[in-house]
C-alpha positions in Angstrom: -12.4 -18.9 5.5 -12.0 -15.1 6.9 -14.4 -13.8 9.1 -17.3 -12.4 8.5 -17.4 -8.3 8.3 -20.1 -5.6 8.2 -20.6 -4.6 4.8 -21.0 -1.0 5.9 -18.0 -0.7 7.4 -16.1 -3.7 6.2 -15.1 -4.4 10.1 -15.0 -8.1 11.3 -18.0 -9.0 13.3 -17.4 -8.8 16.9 -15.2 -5.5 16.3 -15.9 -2.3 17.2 -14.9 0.3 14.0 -11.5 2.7 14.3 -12.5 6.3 13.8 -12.6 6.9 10.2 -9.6 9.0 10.2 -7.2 6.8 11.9 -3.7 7.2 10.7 -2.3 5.0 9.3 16.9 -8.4 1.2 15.1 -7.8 -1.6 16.0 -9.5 -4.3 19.3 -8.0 -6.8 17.0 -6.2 -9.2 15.6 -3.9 -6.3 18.7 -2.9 -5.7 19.6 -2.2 -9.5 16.2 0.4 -9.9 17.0 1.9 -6.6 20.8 2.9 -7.4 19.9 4.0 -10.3 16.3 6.2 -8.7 18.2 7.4 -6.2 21.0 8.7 -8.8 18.6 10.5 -10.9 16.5 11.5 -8.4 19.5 13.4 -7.0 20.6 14.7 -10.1 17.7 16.7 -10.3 17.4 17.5 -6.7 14.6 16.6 -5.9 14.8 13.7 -2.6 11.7 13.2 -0.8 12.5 12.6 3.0 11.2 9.5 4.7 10.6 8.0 7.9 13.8 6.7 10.3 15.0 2.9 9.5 13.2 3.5 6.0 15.5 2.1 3.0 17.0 4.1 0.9 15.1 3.3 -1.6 11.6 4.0 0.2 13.2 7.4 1.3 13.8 8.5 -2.0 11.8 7.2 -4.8 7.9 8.8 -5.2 4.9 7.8 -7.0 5.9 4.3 -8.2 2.3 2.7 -7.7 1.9 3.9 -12.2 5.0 1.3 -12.6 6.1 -0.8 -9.6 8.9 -2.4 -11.1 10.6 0.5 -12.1 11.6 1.4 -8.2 12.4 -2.3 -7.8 8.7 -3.7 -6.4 7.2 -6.8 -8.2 5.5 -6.3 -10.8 4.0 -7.5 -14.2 7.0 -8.1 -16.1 9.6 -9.7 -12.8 6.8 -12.0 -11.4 4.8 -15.5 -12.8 6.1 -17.6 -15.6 9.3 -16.2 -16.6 9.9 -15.4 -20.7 10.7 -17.7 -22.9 8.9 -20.6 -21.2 7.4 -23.1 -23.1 3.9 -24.3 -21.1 2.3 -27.7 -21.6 -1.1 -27.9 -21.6 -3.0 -30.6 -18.8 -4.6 -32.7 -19.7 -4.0 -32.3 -23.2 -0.7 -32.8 -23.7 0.1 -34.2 -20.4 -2.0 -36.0 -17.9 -0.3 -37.0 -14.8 3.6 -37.0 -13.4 5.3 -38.2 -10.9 3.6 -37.7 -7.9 0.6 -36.1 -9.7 -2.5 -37.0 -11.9 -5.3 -34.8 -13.4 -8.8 -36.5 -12.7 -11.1 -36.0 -14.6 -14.1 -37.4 -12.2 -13.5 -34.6 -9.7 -12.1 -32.3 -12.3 -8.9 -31.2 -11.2 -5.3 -32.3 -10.8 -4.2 -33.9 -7.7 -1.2 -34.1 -6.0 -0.3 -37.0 -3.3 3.3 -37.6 -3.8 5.6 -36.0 -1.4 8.6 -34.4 -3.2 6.5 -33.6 -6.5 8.0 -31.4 -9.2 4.8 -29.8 -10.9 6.8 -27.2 -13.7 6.0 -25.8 -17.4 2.4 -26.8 -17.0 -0.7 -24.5 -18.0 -3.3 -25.8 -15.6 -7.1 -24.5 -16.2 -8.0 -26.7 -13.0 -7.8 -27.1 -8.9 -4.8 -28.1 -7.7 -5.2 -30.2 -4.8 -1.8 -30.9 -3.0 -2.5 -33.6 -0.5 1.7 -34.2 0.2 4.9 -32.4 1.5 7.5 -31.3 0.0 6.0 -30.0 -3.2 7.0 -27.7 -5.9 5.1 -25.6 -8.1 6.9 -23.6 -10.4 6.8 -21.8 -13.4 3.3 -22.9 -14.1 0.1 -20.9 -14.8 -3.4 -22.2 -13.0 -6.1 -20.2 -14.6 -9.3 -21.6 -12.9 -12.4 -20.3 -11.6 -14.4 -22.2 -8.6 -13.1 -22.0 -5.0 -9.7 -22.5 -5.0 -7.1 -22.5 -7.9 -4.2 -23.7 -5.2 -5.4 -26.1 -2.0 -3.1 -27.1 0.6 -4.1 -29.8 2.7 -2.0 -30.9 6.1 1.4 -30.2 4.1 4.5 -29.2 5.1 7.5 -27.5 2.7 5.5 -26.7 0.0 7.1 -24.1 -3.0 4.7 -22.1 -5.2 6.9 -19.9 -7.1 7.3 -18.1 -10.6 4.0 -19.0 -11.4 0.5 -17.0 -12.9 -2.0 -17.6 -10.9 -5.5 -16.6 -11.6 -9.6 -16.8 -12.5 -10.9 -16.6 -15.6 -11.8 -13.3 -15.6 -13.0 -10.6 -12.9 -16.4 -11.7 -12.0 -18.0 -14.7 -12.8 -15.1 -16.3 -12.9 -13.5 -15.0 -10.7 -11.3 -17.5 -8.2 -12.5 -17.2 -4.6 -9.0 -18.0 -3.2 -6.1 -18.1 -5.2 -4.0 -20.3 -2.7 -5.8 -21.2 0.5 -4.0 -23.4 3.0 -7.5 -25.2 4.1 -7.4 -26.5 7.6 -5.0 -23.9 8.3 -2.4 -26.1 9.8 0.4 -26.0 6.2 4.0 -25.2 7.7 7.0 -24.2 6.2 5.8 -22.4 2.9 7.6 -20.9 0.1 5.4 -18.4 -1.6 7.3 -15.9 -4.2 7.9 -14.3 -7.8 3.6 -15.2 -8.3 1.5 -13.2 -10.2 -1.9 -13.5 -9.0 -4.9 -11.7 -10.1 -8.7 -12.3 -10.5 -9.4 -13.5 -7.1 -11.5 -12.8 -3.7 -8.5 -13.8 -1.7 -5.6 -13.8 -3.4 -3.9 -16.4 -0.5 -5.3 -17.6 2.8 -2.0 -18.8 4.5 -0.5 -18.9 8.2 2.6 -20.1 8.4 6.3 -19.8 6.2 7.5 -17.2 3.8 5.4 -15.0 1.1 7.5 -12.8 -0.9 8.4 -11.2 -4.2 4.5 -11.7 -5.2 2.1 -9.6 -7.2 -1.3 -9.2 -6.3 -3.6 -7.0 -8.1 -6.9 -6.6 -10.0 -8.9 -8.8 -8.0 -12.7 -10.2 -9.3 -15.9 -9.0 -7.7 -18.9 -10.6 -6.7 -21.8 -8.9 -5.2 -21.5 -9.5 -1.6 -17.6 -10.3 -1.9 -15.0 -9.5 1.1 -11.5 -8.7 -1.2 -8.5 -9.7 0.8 -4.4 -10.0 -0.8 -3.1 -12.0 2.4 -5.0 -13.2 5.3 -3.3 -15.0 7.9 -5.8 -17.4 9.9 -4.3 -15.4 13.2 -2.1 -18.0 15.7 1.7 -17.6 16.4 3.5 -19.3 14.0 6.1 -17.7 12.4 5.2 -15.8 8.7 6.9 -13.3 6.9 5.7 -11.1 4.5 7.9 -9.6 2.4 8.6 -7.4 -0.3 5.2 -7.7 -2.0 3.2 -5.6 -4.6 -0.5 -5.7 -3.8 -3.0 -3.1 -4.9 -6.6 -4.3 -3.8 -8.9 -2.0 -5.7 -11.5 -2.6 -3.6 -13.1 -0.2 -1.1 -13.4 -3.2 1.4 -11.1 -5.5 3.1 -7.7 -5.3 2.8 -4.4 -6.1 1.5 -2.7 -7.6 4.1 -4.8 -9.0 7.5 -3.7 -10.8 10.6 -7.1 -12.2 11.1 -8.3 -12.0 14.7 -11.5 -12.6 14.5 -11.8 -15.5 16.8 -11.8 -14.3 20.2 -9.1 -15.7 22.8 -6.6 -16.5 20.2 -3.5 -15.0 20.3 -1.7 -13.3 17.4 1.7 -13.2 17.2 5.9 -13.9 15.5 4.3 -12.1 11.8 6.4 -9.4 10.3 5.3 -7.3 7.1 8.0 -5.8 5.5 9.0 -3.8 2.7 5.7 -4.3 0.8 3.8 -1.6 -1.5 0.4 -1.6 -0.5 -2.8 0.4 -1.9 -6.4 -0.3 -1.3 -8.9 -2.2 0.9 -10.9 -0.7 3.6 -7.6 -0.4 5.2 -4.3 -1.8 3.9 -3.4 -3.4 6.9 -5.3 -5.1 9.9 -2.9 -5.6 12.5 -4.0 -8.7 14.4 -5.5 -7.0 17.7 -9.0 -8.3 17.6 -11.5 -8.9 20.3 -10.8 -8.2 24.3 -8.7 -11.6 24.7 -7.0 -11.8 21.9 -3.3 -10.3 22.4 -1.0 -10.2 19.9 3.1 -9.5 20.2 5.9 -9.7 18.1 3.8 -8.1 15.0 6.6 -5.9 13.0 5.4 -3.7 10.7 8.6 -2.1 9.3 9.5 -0.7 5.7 6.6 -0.7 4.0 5.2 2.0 1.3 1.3 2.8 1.0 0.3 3.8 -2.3 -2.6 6.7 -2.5 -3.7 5.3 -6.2 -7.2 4.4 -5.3 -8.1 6.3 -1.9 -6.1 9.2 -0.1 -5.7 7.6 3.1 -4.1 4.2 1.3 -7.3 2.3 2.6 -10.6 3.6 2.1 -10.9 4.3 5.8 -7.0 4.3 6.5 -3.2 2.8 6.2 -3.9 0.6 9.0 -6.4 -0.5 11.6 -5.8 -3.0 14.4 -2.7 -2.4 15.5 -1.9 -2.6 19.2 1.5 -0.4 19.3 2.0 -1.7 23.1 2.1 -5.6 22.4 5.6 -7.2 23.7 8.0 -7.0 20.6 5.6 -4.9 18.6 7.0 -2.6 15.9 6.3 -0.2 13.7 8.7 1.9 11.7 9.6 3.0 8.6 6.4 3.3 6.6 6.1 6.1 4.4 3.4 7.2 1.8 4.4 6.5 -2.4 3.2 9.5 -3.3 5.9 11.8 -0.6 7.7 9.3 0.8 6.5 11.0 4.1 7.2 8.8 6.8 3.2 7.6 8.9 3.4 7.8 12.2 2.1 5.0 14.7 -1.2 4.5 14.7 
Protein backbone atom coordinates (compact mmCIF):
# COMPACT_ATOMS: atom_id res chain seq x y z
CA UNK A 1 0.00 0.00 0.00
CA UNK A 2 1.34 3.73 -0.44
CA UNK A 3 3.25 5.23 2.15
CA UNK A 4 2.22 6.80 4.92
CA UNK A 5 2.05 10.89 4.75
CA UNK A 6 1.49 13.71 7.33
CA UNK A 7 -1.91 14.64 7.36
CA UNK A 8 -0.94 18.25 7.67
CA UNK A 9 0.93 18.45 4.83
CA UNK A 10 0.03 15.30 3.02
CA UNK A 11 4.02 14.66 2.53
CA UNK A 12 5.30 11.02 2.76
CA UNK A 13 6.89 10.28 6.01
CA UNK A 14 10.48 10.51 5.86
CA UNK A 15 10.15 13.69 3.46
CA UNK A 16 10.94 17.00 4.08
CA UNK A 17 7.81 19.41 2.55
CA UNK A 18 8.54 21.62 -0.92
CA UNK A 19 7.91 25.25 -0.17
CA UNK A 20 4.24 25.79 -0.52
CA UNK A 21 4.57 27.81 -3.60
CA UNK A 22 6.64 25.52 -5.70
CA UNK A 23 5.93 25.66 -9.31
CA UNK A 24 4.69 23.35 -10.80
CA UNK A 25 -0.69 8.87 -30.10
CA UNK A 26 -3.77 9.56 -28.72
CA UNK A 27 -6.25 7.67 -29.83
CA UNK A 28 -8.34 9.01 -33.51
CA UNK A 29 -11.04 10.86 -31.61
CA UNK A 30 -8.40 13.30 -29.98
CA UNK A 31 -7.40 14.10 -33.00
CA UNK A 32 -11.09 14.72 -34.47
CA UNK A 33 -11.93 17.44 -31.27
CA UNK A 34 -8.59 19.03 -31.73
CA UNK A 35 -8.89 19.77 -35.58
CA UNK A 36 -11.95 20.90 -35.19
CA UNK A 37 -10.82 23.26 -31.49
CA UNK A 38 -8.16 24.44 -33.10
CA UNK A 39 -10.31 25.59 -36.35
CA UNK A 40 -12.81 27.39 -34.25
CA UNK A 41 -10.58 28.61 -31.98
CA UNK A 42 -8.87 30.36 -34.88
CA UNK A 43 -11.79 31.51 -36.43
CA UNK A 44 -12.33 33.66 -33.66
CA UNK A 45 -8.84 34.56 -32.96
CA UNK A 46 -8.36 33.85 -30.03
CA UNK A 47 -5.11 30.96 -29.63
CA UNK A 48 -3.68 30.63 -26.28
CA UNK A 49 0.21 30.14 -26.61
CA UNK A 50 1.79 27.16 -24.91
CA UNK A 51 4.91 25.67 -23.89
CA UNK A 52 7.70 24.32 -26.65
CA UNK A 53 7.06 20.40 -27.73
CA UNK A 54 3.43 21.00 -26.47
CA UNK A 55 0.71 19.46 -28.99
CA UNK A 56 -1.16 21.32 -30.90
CA UNK A 57 -3.85 20.58 -29.29
CA UNK A 58 -2.51 21.53 -25.57
CA UNK A 59 -1.27 24.89 -27.21
CA UNK A 60 -4.52 25.89 -28.34
CA UNK A 61 -7.58 24.57 -26.66
CA UNK A 62 -8.46 26.38 -22.85
CA UNK A 63 -10.59 25.53 -20.10
CA UNK A 64 -11.57 21.98 -21.04
CA UNK A 65 -11.55 20.56 -17.37
CA UNK A 66 -16.06 21.63 -17.59
CA UNK A 67 -16.06 18.85 -20.50
CA UNK A 68 -12.94 16.83 -21.12
CA UNK A 69 -14.02 15.01 -24.04
CA UNK A 70 -14.81 17.85 -26.03
CA UNK A 71 -10.81 18.77 -26.55
CA UNK A 72 -10.28 15.04 -27.10
CA UNK A 73 -9.35 13.80 -23.21
CA UNK A 74 -11.27 10.75 -21.70
CA UNK A 75 -14.12 11.30 -20.39
CA UNK A 76 -17.65 10.08 -19.26
CA UNK A 77 -19.10 9.38 -22.51
CA UNK A 78 -15.55 7.63 -24.50
CA UNK A 79 -14.46 5.51 -21.46
CA UNK A 80 -16.07 2.16 -19.50
CA UNK A 81 -18.65 -0.06 -21.00
CA UNK A 82 -19.26 1.10 -24.44
CA UNK A 83 -23.20 1.85 -25.50
CA UNK A 84 -25.33 -0.56 -26.48
CA UNK A 85 -23.79 -3.35 -24.38
CA UNK A 86 -25.83 -5.84 -22.94
CA UNK A 87 -24.28 -6.77 -19.12
CA UNK A 88 -24.96 -10.08 -17.49
CA UNK A 89 -25.31 -10.10 -14.07
CA UNK A 90 -22.73 -12.73 -11.68
CA UNK A 91 -23.81 -14.77 -10.17
CA UNK A 92 -27.28 -14.42 -11.19
CA UNK A 93 -27.27 -15.07 -14.51
CA UNK A 94 -23.96 -16.45 -14.76
CA UNK A 95 -21.69 -18.13 -12.30
CA UNK A 96 -18.35 -19.12 -13.56
CA UNK A 97 -16.46 -19.32 -17.29
CA UNK A 98 -13.82 -20.49 -18.56
CA UNK A 99 -11.00 -19.89 -16.56
CA UNK A 100 -13.25 -18.15 -13.82
CA UNK A 101 -15.81 -18.94 -10.98
CA UNK A 102 -17.61 -16.64 -8.55
CA UNK A 103 -17.32 -18.20 -4.91
CA UNK A 104 -19.53 -17.59 -2.84
CA UNK A 105 -17.54 -18.84 0.47
CA UNK A 106 -15.01 -16.01 0.03
CA UNK A 107 -17.44 -13.76 -1.84
CA UNK A 108 -15.94 -12.84 -4.93
CA UNK A 109 -15.15 -14.10 -8.33
CA UNK A 110 -11.83 -15.68 -9.01
CA UNK A 111 -9.76 -16.06 -11.75
CA UNK A 112 -6.93 -18.87 -12.15
CA UNK A 113 -7.00 -19.67 -15.69
CA UNK A 114 -4.30 -18.20 -17.74
CA UNK A 115 -5.78 -16.79 -21.06
CA UNK A 116 -9.31 -15.92 -19.43
CA UNK A 117 -11.82 -13.83 -21.36
CA UNK A 118 -13.95 -12.14 -18.45
CA UNK A 119 -16.53 -9.71 -20.98
CA UNK A 120 -20.28 -8.31 -20.72
CA UNK A 121 -20.39 -9.17 -17.06
CA UNK A 122 -21.75 -6.73 -14.21
CA UNK A 123 -19.71 -7.82 -11.28
CA UNK A 124 -20.75 -6.33 -7.60
CA UNK A 125 -17.67 -8.44 -6.23
CA UNK A 126 -13.61 -8.73 -5.95
CA UNK A 127 -12.06 -9.83 -8.71
CA UNK A 128 -9.17 -11.88 -7.81
CA UNK A 129 -6.96 -12.74 -10.96
CA UNK A 130 -4.53 -15.37 -9.80
CA UNK A 131 -3.30 -16.15 -13.80
CA UNK A 132 -1.63 -14.50 -16.91
CA UNK A 133 -2.79 -13.54 -19.78
CA UNK A 134 -6.16 -12.18 -18.70
CA UNK A 135 -8.72 -10.06 -20.13
CA UNK A 136 -11.19 -7.90 -18.64
CA UNK A 137 -13.25 -6.06 -20.84
CA UNK A 138 -16.25 -4.31 -21.18
CA UNK A 139 -17.40 -5.19 -17.75
CA UNK A 140 -18.57 -3.08 -14.77
CA UNK A 141 -17.13 -4.12 -11.06
CA UNK A 142 -19.18 -2.01 -8.68
CA UNK A 143 -17.81 -3.30 -5.19
CA UNK A 144 -16.95 -1.83 -2.09
CA UNK A 145 -14.16 -3.54 0.44
CA UNK A 146 -10.44 -3.33 -0.44
CA UNK A 147 -10.01 -3.99 -3.73
CA UNK A 148 -12.57 -4.16 -6.74
CA UNK A 149 -9.50 -5.46 -9.23
CA UNK A 150 -6.45 -7.69 -7.45
CA UNK A 151 -3.59 -8.81 -9.33
CA UNK A 152 -1.54 -11.40 -7.98
CA UNK A 153 2.09 -12.57 -9.60
CA UNK A 154 0.47 -12.09 -13.25
CA UNK A 155 1.89 -11.22 -16.26
CA UNK A 156 -0.13 -9.71 -19.63
CA UNK A 157 -3.14 -8.83 -18.01
CA UNK A 158 -5.87 -6.42 -20.07
CA UNK A 159 -8.38 -4.34 -18.12
CA UNK A 160 -10.11 -2.23 -20.60
CA UNK A 161 -13.54 -0.52 -21.51
CA UNK A 162 -14.71 -1.32 -18.30
CA UNK A 163 -16.66 0.86 -15.13
CA UNK A 164 -15.02 0.40 -12.42
CA UNK A 165 -16.09 1.60 -9.04
CA UNK A 166 -17.49 1.54 -5.14
CA UNK A 167 -20.76 1.80 -4.25
CA UNK A 168 -20.97 5.13 -3.54
CA UNK A 169 -18.40 7.91 -2.15
CA UNK A 170 -18.02 7.04 1.41
CA UNK A 171 -18.90 4.07 3.10
CA UNK A 172 -18.66 2.30 0.25
CA UNK A 173 -16.24 3.59 -1.14
CA UNK A 174 -13.43 1.00 -2.82
CA UNK A 175 -10.04 1.47 -1.27
CA UNK A 176 -8.22 0.52 -4.44
CA UNK A 177 -9.81 0.24 -7.61
CA UNK A 178 -7.08 -1.98 -9.26
CA UNK A 179 -4.07 -2.76 -7.03
CA UNK A 180 -1.32 -4.99 -8.37
CA UNK A 181 -0.72 -6.57 -4.69
CA UNK A 182 2.80 -7.87 -4.30
CA UNK A 183 3.74 -5.31 -6.70
CA UNK A 184 5.64 -7.69 -8.96
CA UNK A 185 2.41 -7.72 -12.16
CA UNK A 186 4.36 -7.10 -15.62
CA UNK A 187 3.22 -6.34 -18.82
CA UNK A 188 -0.24 -4.50 -18.14
CA UNK A 189 -2.77 -3.11 -20.41
CA UNK A 190 -4.83 -0.62 -18.56
CA UNK A 191 -7.17 1.75 -20.85
CA UNK A 192 -10.75 3.26 -21.99
CA UNK A 193 -11.74 2.60 -17.75
CA UNK A 194 -13.93 4.65 -16.01
CA UNK A 195 -13.10 4.52 -12.43
CA UNK A 196 -14.65 6.46 -9.73
CA UNK A 197 -15.54 6.08 -6.01
CA UNK A 198 -12.22 4.94 -4.80
CA UNK A 199 -9.08 5.77 -2.33
CA UNK A 200 -6.69 4.73 -4.99
CA UNK A 201 -8.02 4.53 -8.10
CA UNK A 202 -4.90 1.90 -9.23
CA UNK A 203 -1.82 0.84 -7.44
CA UNK A 204 0.34 -0.47 -10.43
CA UNK A 205 4.12 -0.59 -11.40
CA UNK A 206 4.76 -1.89 -14.45
CA UNK A 207 3.03 -1.83 -18.39
CA UNK A 208 0.74 0.66 -19.99
CA UNK A 209 -2.20 2.87 -18.41
CA UNK A 210 -3.91 4.89 -20.84
CA UNK A 211 -7.13 6.43 -22.23
CA UNK A 212 -8.54 6.11 -18.47
CA UNK A 213 -10.93 8.21 -16.47
CA UNK A 214 -10.50 8.85 -12.95
CA UNK A 215 -12.55 11.08 -11.02
CA UNK A 216 -14.87 11.69 -8.05
CA UNK A 217 -13.10 9.61 -5.63
CA UNK A 218 -14.88 8.32 -2.02
CA UNK A 219 -13.73 9.73 1.35
CA UNK A 220 -13.04 8.34 4.50
CA UNK A 221 -11.91 10.25 7.43
CA UNK A 222 -8.28 9.64 7.65
CA UNK A 223 -8.08 8.65 3.77
CA UNK A 224 -4.80 9.42 1.55
CA UNK A 225 -6.70 9.99 -2.25
CA UNK A 226 -4.30 8.90 -4.94
CA UNK A 227 -5.36 8.28 -9.12
CA UNK A 228 -1.98 6.36 -9.95
CA UNK A 229 0.61 5.28 -7.63
CA UNK A 230 3.47 3.43 -8.87
CA UNK A 231 5.16 1.17 -6.06
CA UNK A 232 8.62 3.18 -7.18
CA UNK A 233 11.35 0.59 -8.94
CA UNK A 234 12.56 0.77 -12.69
CA UNK A 235 10.43 -1.09 -14.67
CA UNK A 236 9.10 0.40 -17.47
CA UNK A 237 5.36 2.20 -17.20
CA UNK A 238 3.72 4.57 -19.25
CA UNK A 239 1.21 6.84 -18.47
CA UNK A 240 -0.63 8.15 -20.96
CA UNK A 241 -3.29 10.23 -22.13
CA UNK A 242 -5.41 10.07 -18.97
CA UNK A 243 -8.27 12.22 -17.42
CA UNK A 244 -7.91 12.39 -13.64
CA UNK A 245 -9.34 15.05 -11.43
CA UNK A 246 -8.70 14.05 -7.61
CA UNK A 247 -10.90 16.48 -5.73
CA UNK A 248 -9.11 16.05 -2.84
CA UNK A 249 -6.94 18.56 -1.10
CA UNK A 250 -4.39 15.59 -0.36
CA UNK A 251 -2.43 13.20 -2.22
CA UNK A 252 -2.24 13.29 -5.69
CA UNK A 253 -3.17 12.31 -9.07
CA UNK A 254 -0.34 10.76 -10.33
CA UNK A 255 2.75 9.48 -7.77
CA UNK A 256 6.07 7.74 -8.43
CA UNK A 257 6.11 6.49 -4.87
CA UNK A 258 9.56 6.80 -3.23
CA UNK A 259 8.98 6.42 -0.11
CA UNK A 260 11.27 3.55 0.71
CA UNK A 261 14.63 4.81 1.06
CA UNK A 262 17.49 3.33 -1.21
CA UNK A 263 15.27 2.38 -4.00
CA UNK A 264 15.75 3.71 -7.18
CA UNK A 265 13.06 5.27 -9.42
CA UNK A 266 13.31 5.14 -12.78
CA UNK A 267 12.17 4.24 -17.16
CA UNK A 268 8.26 6.02 -16.06
CA UNK A 269 6.98 8.58 -18.50
CA UNK A 270 3.67 10.72 -17.90
CA UNK A 271 2.40 11.97 -20.92
CA UNK A 272 -0.28 13.91 -22.37
CA UNK A 273 -2.60 13.48 -19.30
CA UNK A 274 -5.12 16.31 -17.79
CA UNK A 275 -4.58 16.47 -14.29
CA UNK A 276 -6.43 18.61 -11.47
CA UNK A 277 -6.21 18.13 -7.75
CA UNK A 278 -4.34 16.33 -4.94
CA UNK A 279 -2.00 18.00 -2.62
CA UNK A 280 0.02 18.14 -5.74
CA UNK A 281 -0.81 16.62 -9.06
CA UNK A 282 2.29 15.05 -9.58
CA UNK A 283 5.05 13.52 -7.17
CA UNK A 284 7.98 12.95 -9.25
CA UNK A 285 9.72 9.92 -7.72
CA UNK A 286 12.84 11.74 -5.95
CA UNK A 287 12.25 10.59 -2.37
CA UNK A 288 14.67 10.20 0.43
CA UNK A 289 18.71 10.90 0.25
CA UNK A 290 19.44 7.50 -1.63
CA UNK A 291 16.84 7.15 -3.62
CA UNK A 292 17.83 8.46 -7.36
CA UNK A 293 15.63 8.34 -9.94
CA UNK A 294 16.38 8.85 -14.02
CA UNK A 295 14.71 8.45 -17.01
CA UNK A 296 11.33 10.08 -15.40
CA UNK A 297 9.68 12.19 -18.55
CA UNK A 298 7.17 14.37 -17.73
CA UNK A 299 6.14 15.73 -21.20
CA UNK A 300 2.69 17.06 -22.58
CA UNK A 301 0.64 17.14 -19.92
CA UNK A 302 -2.28 19.89 -19.01
CA UNK A 303 -3.09 20.85 -15.26
CA UNK A 304 -6.43 21.85 -14.76
CA UNK A 305 -7.11 24.84 -12.03
CA UNK A 306 -10.88 23.41 -11.35
CA UNK A 307 -10.40 22.70 -7.70
CA UNK A 308 -7.18 24.77 -6.51
CA UNK A 309 -5.14 27.59 -8.43
CA UNK A 310 -1.88 25.99 -8.32
CA UNK A 311 -3.48 22.48 -9.95
CA UNK A 312 -2.52 20.86 -6.52
CA UNK A 313 -3.50 22.29 -3.32
CA UNK A 314 0.15 23.02 -2.62
CA UNK A 315 1.38 22.83 -6.45
CA UNK A 316 1.54 21.16 -10.12
CA UNK A 317 4.30 19.08 -8.93
CA UNK A 318 6.49 18.19 -6.08
CA UNK A 319 9.45 15.66 -6.24
CA UNK A 320 10.93 16.10 -9.24
CA UNK A 321 14.69 16.00 -9.50
CA UNK A 322 15.14 18.02 -12.96
CA UNK A 323 19.05 16.82 -12.90
CA UNK A 324 18.42 12.89 -12.89
CA UNK A 325 20.11 11.10 -16.13
CA UNK A 326 17.35 11.12 -18.91
CA UNK A 327 15.06 13.27 -16.87
CA UNK A 328 12.55 15.47 -18.75
CA UNK A 329 10.22 17.85 -18.42
CA UNK A 330 8.51 19.82 -21.15
CA UNK A 331 5.51 20.83 -22.53
CA UNK A 332 3.16 21.22 -19.67
CA UNK A 333 0.87 23.99 -19.78
CA UNK A 334 -2.08 25.14 -17.44
CA UNK A 335 -6.07 24.30 -18.89
CA UNK A 336 -7.19 27.35 -17.98
CA UNK A 337 -4.17 29.54 -20.48
CA UNK A 338 -2.52 27.06 -21.99
CA UNK A 339 0.56 28.81 -20.50
CA UNK A 340 3.33 26.66 -20.65
CA UNK A 341 5.01 25.66 -16.38
CA UNK A 342 8.25 25.97 -16.19
CA UNK A 343 10.58 23.27 -14.44
CA UNK A 344 10.22 22.98 -11.12
Amino acid sequence: MTASRSAATDIPAGRTAPAADARPGRRSRRAAAAVLGVAALAAAGVLAGGGAGSRADAAVLTNCAANPVSCGYPGATNTGVPSGTTLKSVPGQVSSGTGWAYNATTGQVTVTGNGAVLSGLSIPYTVEIDASNVTLKNDQIVTGGAFAISLRHTTGVTIENSVISGTNATSGRVNVAIDDVYGDSTGLNITGNNISAFRTAMQVSAGLVQGNYIHDPGYLAGDHTNGIVTNGGTAAMTINDNTIFNSQGQTDAISLDASTGGVPVANKTISNNFLAGGGYSIYGGDGPSGNPTSNIVIKNNRFGQLYFAKGGQFGAVAYYDHTGSGNTWSGNSWDTTGQAIPSP
